[in-house]
C-alpha positions, 0 to 999 in steps of 0.5 A: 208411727207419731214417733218417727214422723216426728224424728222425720220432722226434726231431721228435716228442720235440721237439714233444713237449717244446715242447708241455710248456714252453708249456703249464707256462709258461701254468700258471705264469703264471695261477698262480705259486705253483704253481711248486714242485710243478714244479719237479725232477718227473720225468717218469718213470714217467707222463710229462706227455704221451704222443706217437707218439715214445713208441710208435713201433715198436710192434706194435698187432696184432688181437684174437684174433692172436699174442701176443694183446695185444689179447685172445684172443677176436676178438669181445672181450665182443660174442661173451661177457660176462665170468663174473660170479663173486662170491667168497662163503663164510661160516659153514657149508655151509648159510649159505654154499649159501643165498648162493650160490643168493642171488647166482645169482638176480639174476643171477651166472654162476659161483660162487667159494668162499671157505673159512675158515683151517682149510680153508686150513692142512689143519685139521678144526674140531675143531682146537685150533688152528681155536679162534675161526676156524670159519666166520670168515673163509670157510666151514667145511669138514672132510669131504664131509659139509659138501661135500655141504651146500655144493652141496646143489642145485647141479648141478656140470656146469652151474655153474662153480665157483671155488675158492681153497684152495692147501695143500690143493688136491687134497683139495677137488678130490677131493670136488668131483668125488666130489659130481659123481658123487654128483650123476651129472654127466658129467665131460667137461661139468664146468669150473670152477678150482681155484686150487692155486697154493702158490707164491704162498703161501710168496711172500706169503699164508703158507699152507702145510703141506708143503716146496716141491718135495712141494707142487709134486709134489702140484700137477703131480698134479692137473695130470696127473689133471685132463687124464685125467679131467676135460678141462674144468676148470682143475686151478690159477689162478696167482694175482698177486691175493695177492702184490698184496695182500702190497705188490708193485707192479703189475710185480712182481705181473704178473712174479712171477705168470707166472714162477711160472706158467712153473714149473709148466709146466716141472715138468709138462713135467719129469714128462712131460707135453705143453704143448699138452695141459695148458697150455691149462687152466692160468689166471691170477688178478690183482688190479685196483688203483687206478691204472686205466691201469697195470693196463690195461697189465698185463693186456695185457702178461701176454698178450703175456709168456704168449703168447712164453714158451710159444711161444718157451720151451716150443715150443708149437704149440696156439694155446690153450696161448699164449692167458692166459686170467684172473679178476681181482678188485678190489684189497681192500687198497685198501678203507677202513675210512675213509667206507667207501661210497667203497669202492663207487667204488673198486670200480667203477673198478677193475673197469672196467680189468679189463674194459678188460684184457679179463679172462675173469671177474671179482669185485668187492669188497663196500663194507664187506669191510674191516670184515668178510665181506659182508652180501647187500646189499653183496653185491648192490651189488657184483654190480650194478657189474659188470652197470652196466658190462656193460649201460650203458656201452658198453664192450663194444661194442668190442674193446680200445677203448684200443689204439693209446693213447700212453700204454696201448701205452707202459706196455704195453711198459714193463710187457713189458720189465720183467717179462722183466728179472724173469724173468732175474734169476729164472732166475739163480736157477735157477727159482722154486722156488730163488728163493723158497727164497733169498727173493728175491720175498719181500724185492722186495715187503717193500721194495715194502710199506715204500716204499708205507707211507711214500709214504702216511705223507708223504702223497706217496700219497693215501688219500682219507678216509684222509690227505686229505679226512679227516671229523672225525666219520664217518658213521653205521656201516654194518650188518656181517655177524656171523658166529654163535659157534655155527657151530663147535658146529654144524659140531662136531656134523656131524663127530662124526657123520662119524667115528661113522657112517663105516666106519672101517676103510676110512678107514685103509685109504684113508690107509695108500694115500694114504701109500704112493703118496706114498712111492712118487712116484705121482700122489696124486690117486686115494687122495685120492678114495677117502679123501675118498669113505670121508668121511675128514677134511681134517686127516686125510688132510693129517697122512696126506702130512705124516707122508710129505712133513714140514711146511714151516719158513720160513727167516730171509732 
């Protein structure tokens, strides 16, 4: 039988190549002075022509089976749409609150919040470092007082909530569920994501407070008190989305994304937890980028890669904890401030391979975020592309419709192959932690950058509107959103009263116990709550576990 299936194999690779020289003969022939671009073309990493020669041997399988390349669900999107969740947050609580309930009219399935820079590095408004950032580039939020506007009117245990904030992750875990109780919810109803994953930031985004180790202590804290307390929600979203946008490749961000995701795994694991209880809430977040088949291959591959290395690595036996469940978003490095309606194009093709991946919920970038934040109407825009691709073309009808591809099965296994190489020169490291402290991600995706930047620059990676189909005179500006100078003196004016109308020696008291659980290695989460519930800041209770935990100093790799 291995003899045959190899006289198979060698036949195809022949035919296959006989099919390649003809049909380059007929091109040339019609048109000669193409033979350059020919000529010295590797044929890797996108051959000219798939065949069986390249995925003889490999395992299709069936949606819903392990390793679950063709989905988790058997039903695919017949039995559920994807969660329409549109990422969203500007100015202030109450701006933010109205788009929210704007978008949730015509028809979005799940929020996501986008929070400004202070929010995300631990600073209140009042900041001299917030100084030009208030609101700017998400919404402003400093205390559950702002919280409470936030969601004013939105019931928690009904709607999911996304949120992406990572360095300070448990705080605004804590006034969410604070707002649920405020809110009556039922804690056993309420889901939603916290993204929480700090390794992606020293690896690309940057934003962080503490060392390493102290920051995956307080992540693994929200792990152990989400499965106790709130058995629905998904405690991280390990995000690829950021080291994509950073300049990594499509391999470097599925291998990077997943292997950090096996970290806390093993650092949950470390702190006694069972993987078949806690893994299953773990999900992932990736970026959907231009080319449309490398990304189909990708998603199908992270499932597979997941799926292995839980059962393989960590002995799972719970069919959930190998399932990846992930929210994809179209690739915003790749908008143009160039003709910047071709955007709505981008956007479109790039969300179609997400949900040809099979993504469980998905963002689509607005037309105009490279010159700044939405306007509704992008906004809306970018909502209806996602539902013309639900309800028009088709393409939910079926499950993994391109399985069984030539070229998707091969660039499914490639992708598989190379991010478990990734994983062992990780491990050679001795885990994530210890790779990304000797910089090792980092300097892959710097290069990864350099190389892209260069491609562009000689025009070998084409832009369009950008090096090729260039307009000597743009079309008329697009209307922007402006974000009002006067939402730092409002979100001023809310925090000044918080700090004058709270008891603030339940305030100190909350960031005394905040500081001892800290020094004494207990899970954090419960002080987080009850300062968070005294309406302590976010910097407050931030510069609480700085002074215990230090501040985070990059070194020179």
């Amino acid at each position: 039988m291995a003899t045959e299936i190899k006289e198979a194999k060698t036949a195809a690779e022949a035919e296959k190549q006989r099919w390649v020289e003809e049909t380059l003969a007929k091109v040339l022939e019609r048109t000669p002075e193409r033979k350059d671009s020919f000529e010295g073309v590797s044929l890797e990493p996108v051959e000219r022509l798939y065949t069986a020669a390249e995925s003889d041997g490999i395992d299709v399988g069936f949606p819903g089976e392990y390793p679950y390349k063709r989905g988790i669900h058997p039903t695919g999107y017949r039995g559920k749409l994807w969660t329409m969740r549109q990422f969203a947050g500007f100015s202030s609580p109450e701006n933010t609150n109205a788009r929210f309930k704007y978008l949730m009219e015509h028809g979005q399935t799940g929020l996501s919040v986008a929070y400004d820079l202070p929010a995300l590095m631990g600073l209140d408004a009042d900041s001299p470092l917030s100084e030009g950032e208030v609101g700017k580039c998400g919404v402003a939020v400093s205390s559950l007082a702002d919280f409470e506007v936030l969601f004013d009117g939105i019931p928690l245990d009904e709607v999911t909530v996304s949120q992406t904030i990572n360095a300070p992750a448990p705080i605004f875990l804590a006034m969410y569920l604070v707002v649920a109780e405020k809110q009556k919810a039922d804690f056993t109803k309420i889901s939603g994501t916290l993204q929480n994953d700090i390794l992606k930031e020293y690896i690309a985004q940057k934003e962080w407070i503490y060392p390493i180790k102290p920051a995956m202590k307080l992540v693994i804290d929200t792990f152990e008190y989400t499965t106790k307390h709130v058995p629905k929600y998904n405690p991280i979203s390990v995000s690829g989305y950021h080291i994509r946008e950073a300049g990594a490749t499509a391999l470097q961000e599925l291998a990077f994304t997943l292997r950090d995701g096996v970290e806390y795994v093993q650092y949950g694991v470390d702190r006694g937890m069972d993987v078949d209880e806690f893994v299953p809430r773990i999900s992932f977040f990736f970026n959907a980028h231009n080319d449309f088949f490398e990304e189909i291959a990708k998603y199908r591959a992270a499932r597979v890669v997941w799926a292995r290395t839980m059962k393989e690595r960590f002995g799972a036996r719970n069919p959930r904890t190998m399932q990846m469940r992930f929210h994809t978003q179209t690739a915003g490095v790749s908008l143009t401030v160039q003709q910047p309606l071709n955007n709505i194009a981008r956007v479109a093709i790039q969300a179609l391979a997400g949900v040809l991946g099979g993504t469980q919920s998905l963002h689509t970038d607005s037309y105009d975020e490279a010159l700044a934040l939405p306007t509704d109407e992008a906004a809306l825009i970018a909502l209806r592309t996602q539902q013309i691709i639900a309800e028009e073309t088709g393409v939910v009808n079926t499950v993994d419709p391109l399985a069984g591809s030539y070229y998707v099965e091969s660039l499914t296994e490639k992708m598989i192959e190379g991010c478990f190489d990734y994983f062992d020169k990780i491990d050679g490291f001795g885990g994530m932690v210890e790779a990304v402290e000797a910089g090792f991600p980092q300097r892959e995706i710097q290069e990864s950058a350099y190389q892209y930047q260069k491609a562009v620059e000689r025009n070998e990676q084409v832009i369009v509107g950008v090096n090729k189909y260039v307009m000597d005179e743009e079309p008329s500006k697009v209307n922007i959103l402006q974000i009002d100078e006067a939402v730092r003196d409002h979100q001023l004016e809310r925090l000044a009263h918080v700090k004058a109308t709270r008891d603030n020696g339940a305030v100190a008291a909350s960031l005394d116990k905040l500081k001892l659980a800290a020094r004494d290695n207990e899970n954090t989460m419960p002080a987080i709550i009850e300062a968070v519930a005294a309406y302590a800041t976010v910097e407050e209770i931030c510069v609480a576990l700085r002074d215990v935990y230090g501040i985070y100093e990059e070194p020179a790799f």
